[in-house]
C-alpha angles and dihedrals in degrees: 000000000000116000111257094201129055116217101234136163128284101264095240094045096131104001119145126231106221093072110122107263087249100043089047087046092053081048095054097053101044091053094051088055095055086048102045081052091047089060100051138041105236108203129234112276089027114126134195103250097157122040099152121152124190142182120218116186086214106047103016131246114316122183119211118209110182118175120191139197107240116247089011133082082228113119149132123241126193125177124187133181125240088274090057094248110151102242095166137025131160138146134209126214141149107238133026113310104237143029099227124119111260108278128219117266094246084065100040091063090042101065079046097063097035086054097046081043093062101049095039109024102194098037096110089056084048101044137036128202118275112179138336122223126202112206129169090266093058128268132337113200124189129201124195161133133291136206116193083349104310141118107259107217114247096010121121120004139288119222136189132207132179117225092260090062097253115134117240117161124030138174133183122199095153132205112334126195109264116243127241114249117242123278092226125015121210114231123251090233104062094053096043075059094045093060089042084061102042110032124096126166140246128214111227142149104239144171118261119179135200089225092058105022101035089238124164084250144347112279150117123277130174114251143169107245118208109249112228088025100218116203108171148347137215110257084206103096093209083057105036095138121143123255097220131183100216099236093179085094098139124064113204098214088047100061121066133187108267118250117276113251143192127278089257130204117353113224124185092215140052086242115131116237107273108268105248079045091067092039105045118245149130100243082207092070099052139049135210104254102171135008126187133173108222097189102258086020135058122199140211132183115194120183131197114262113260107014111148124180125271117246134350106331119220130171099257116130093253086050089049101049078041092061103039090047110036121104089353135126112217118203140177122209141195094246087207099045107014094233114149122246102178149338142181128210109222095190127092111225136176128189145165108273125099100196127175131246091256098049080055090053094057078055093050096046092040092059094040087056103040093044083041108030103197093016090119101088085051100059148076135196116229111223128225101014119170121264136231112218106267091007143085127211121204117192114193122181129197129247134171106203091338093305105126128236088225095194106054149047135173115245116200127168124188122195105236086209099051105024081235123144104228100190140003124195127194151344110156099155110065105225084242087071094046077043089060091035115130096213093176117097130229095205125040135216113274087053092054088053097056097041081051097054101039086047102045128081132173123246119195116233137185107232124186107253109230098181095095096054088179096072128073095225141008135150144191129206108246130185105227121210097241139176110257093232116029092032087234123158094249114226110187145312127278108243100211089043122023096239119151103243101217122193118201129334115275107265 
């Protein structure tokens, strides 16, 4: 297999250190660019849309190269510090990265570790290795630090190789300090009594997803949430205070039926109304400017005609997300029935009108029931949400017989000047599905409770501490609230079965 790296010398290597700041600076980074293409081959109809290079007081100065395939999502990134040392690689591509045939395991891991082995020399003396993760692309394998014989988060490196033995991922964190154990740990069993104490459960309709819980499909089930849904607690004794998710979002006396309204536009076919129809614009005064197929989700980007970008343009990140913002319409799509799902307007416009926050809200509920035809008797207005000058927000949530969808709410916000609606978020369940729902449980709480406790242990974890934000590093030791047996961090009861609802492994 061809190297796809070059050894080269450190940047800086001779330099000398009279050089004016901005001169030395333009130096750098050109130097940084020669070495990040010496490290990868860039193939033919690629072009440099990212050089950026920064300079963080906490983390040093890092420099992004990021080359694209014109008219594809396919590219390479590569991202190296001051010193010229790769921290991060990855490539994008539609199909399979290379045309080998698939190689053995054994040397899989071994170009892994040749190609982590010429760029740190030492990092296989520093690191072990922690877990490997197929994925449809090929293997990721991560490398880290312990500390009483666990991973330590954000040590070591991650890298990812397709099945041919080509890299294509790669992250570099380095080597971290190593945290102090606690001087007392908490036992296991005064906090598993401790939930037992404090838990109850809450009945709502939620998400689950093949790609989290390991479920036949995505759906909605209904479920019995913990409340307070307790995630972790400190294994320091003196610190043994609850991570909680606060699940008492939705106040009774806040959320209001929405307001009746007329039958609407009658249409002869099931056809959805056409996209630029919902969200209010001339298609003559847009193009299409990017398209992309997400799997469940298909997405457009329109942008007005004959926009062109303020200023000088350079190639810098904040030029790049500029460019591809600016003056555009971004909208998600149902691929099979065209419905919309969402969509969010990136151009700033003032008119003449002065409308109320009730003539906003026949906008906003004229778009909800002509992009969701039958979704009124699912839905609820929160009261008394919080305004945007010149706008109103409106936040709906779903129900099914006053049991909450508890994952998801509909964003819509309407320009008071223009009578525009400037963003729509959700909906991911069709009101014929909510339609079809069971919201009555077969178990009730008190039974969820028991089958939660008798099938729920705590792990203990090492997390990044984020409360000392002046420091690079730093990490506490968790218990985690864990399934006995898959080690999964559990989320809540089906309602209908009785089945523990776990989200992600434990990592």
């Amino acid at each position: 297999m061809s190297k796809p790296y070059a050894e080269d010398s450190n940047p800086r290597d001779g330099q000398e250190n009279d050089a004016h700041p901005e001169q030395e600076l333009r130096r750098l980074r050109e130097d940084l660019k020669r070495r990040a293409e010496s490290l990868v081959a860039i193939p033919e109809g690629y072009e440099l849309i990212i050089d950026d290079y920064g300079d963080n007081p906490q983390y040093g100065g890092k420099a992004m190269f990021v080359w694209s395939e014109q008219g594809t999502d396919n590219g390479i990134s590569v991202e190296l510090n001051e010193k010229g040392e790769l921290i991060d690689f990855s490539i994008d591509k539609d199909e399979t990265i290379g045309n080998e045939a698939e190689a053995a395991a054994e040397e899989l891991r071994d170009y892994a570790e040749k190609f982590v082995l010429n760029h740190y020399p030492k990092a296989l003396e520093q690191f072990v290795p922690i877990r490997e993760i197929r994925t449809k692309r090929g293997i990721s394998y991560e490398y880290g630090q312990e500390a009483m014989g666990l991973p330590l988060p954000f040590s070591g490196f991650r890298i990812q190789i397709d099945r041919s033995g080509a890299v294509i991922g790669f992250h570099y964190w380095g080597k971290q300090k190593s945290p102090a154990a606690p001087k007392k740990m908490v036992s296991k069993e005064k906090l598993l009594e401790r939930i037992a104490e404090t838990v109850g459960f809450k009945l709502q309709m939620s998400h689950v997803y093949e790609s989290v819980h390991e479920t036949p499909k995505d759906d909605i089930r209904l479920v019995y949430q913990p409340h307070p849904y307790l995630t972790r607690f400190d294994a320091d004794e003196q610190q043994a205070e609850p991570v909680r998710q606060d699940t008492e979002m939705y106040e009774e006396e806040c959320w209001v039926p929405v307001p009746a309204q007329s039958s609407g536009e009658s249409r002869e076919s099931d056809k959805p109304p056409a996209i630029h129809e919902l969200i209010g614009f001339d298609p003559e005064e847009y193009e299409i400017i990017r398209e992309a197929d997400m799997g469940e989700k298909h997405g457009i980007v329109w942008r007005r005609l004959g926009w062109t970008p303020p200023g000088e343009s350079d190639l810098s990140v904040d030029s790049f997300f500029l460019n591809r913002n600016e003056a555009t319409i971004k909208a998600m799509v149902d691929p099979e029935s065209g419905k919309l799902i969402s969509f969010m307007r990136f151009e700033e416009s003032s008119g003449d009108l002065s409308l109320s926050r009730g003539e906003c809200l026949e906008i906003a509920m004229r778009l909800l029931t002509r992009a969701y035809p039958g979704i009124e008797p699912f839905v609820q207005l929160k009261q008394g949400d919080e305004q945007d000058p010149g706008k109103e927000r409106f936040v709906f949530r779903v129900h099914k017989n006053g049991v909450i969808l508890g994952t998801e709410e509909i964003y819509i916000v309407v320009n008071k000047t223009t009578g525009q609606i400037d963003l729509l978020t959700g909906l991911s369940v069709t009101p014929e599905r909510l339609a079809d729902f069971d919201a009555v449980p077969k178990i009730d709480a008190d039974k969820a409770r028991r089958l939660f406790l008798d099938g729920i242990d705590l792990r203990l974890k090492w997390d990044t501490d984020y409360s000392d934000k002046t420091k690079k590093r730093r990490y506490r030791l968790w218990y985690h609230i864990v399934h006995k047996e898959s080690g999964r961090e559990v989320r809540m009861v089906d309602a209908q079965t009785g089945e523990l609802i776990c989200g992600r492994e434990l990592r």
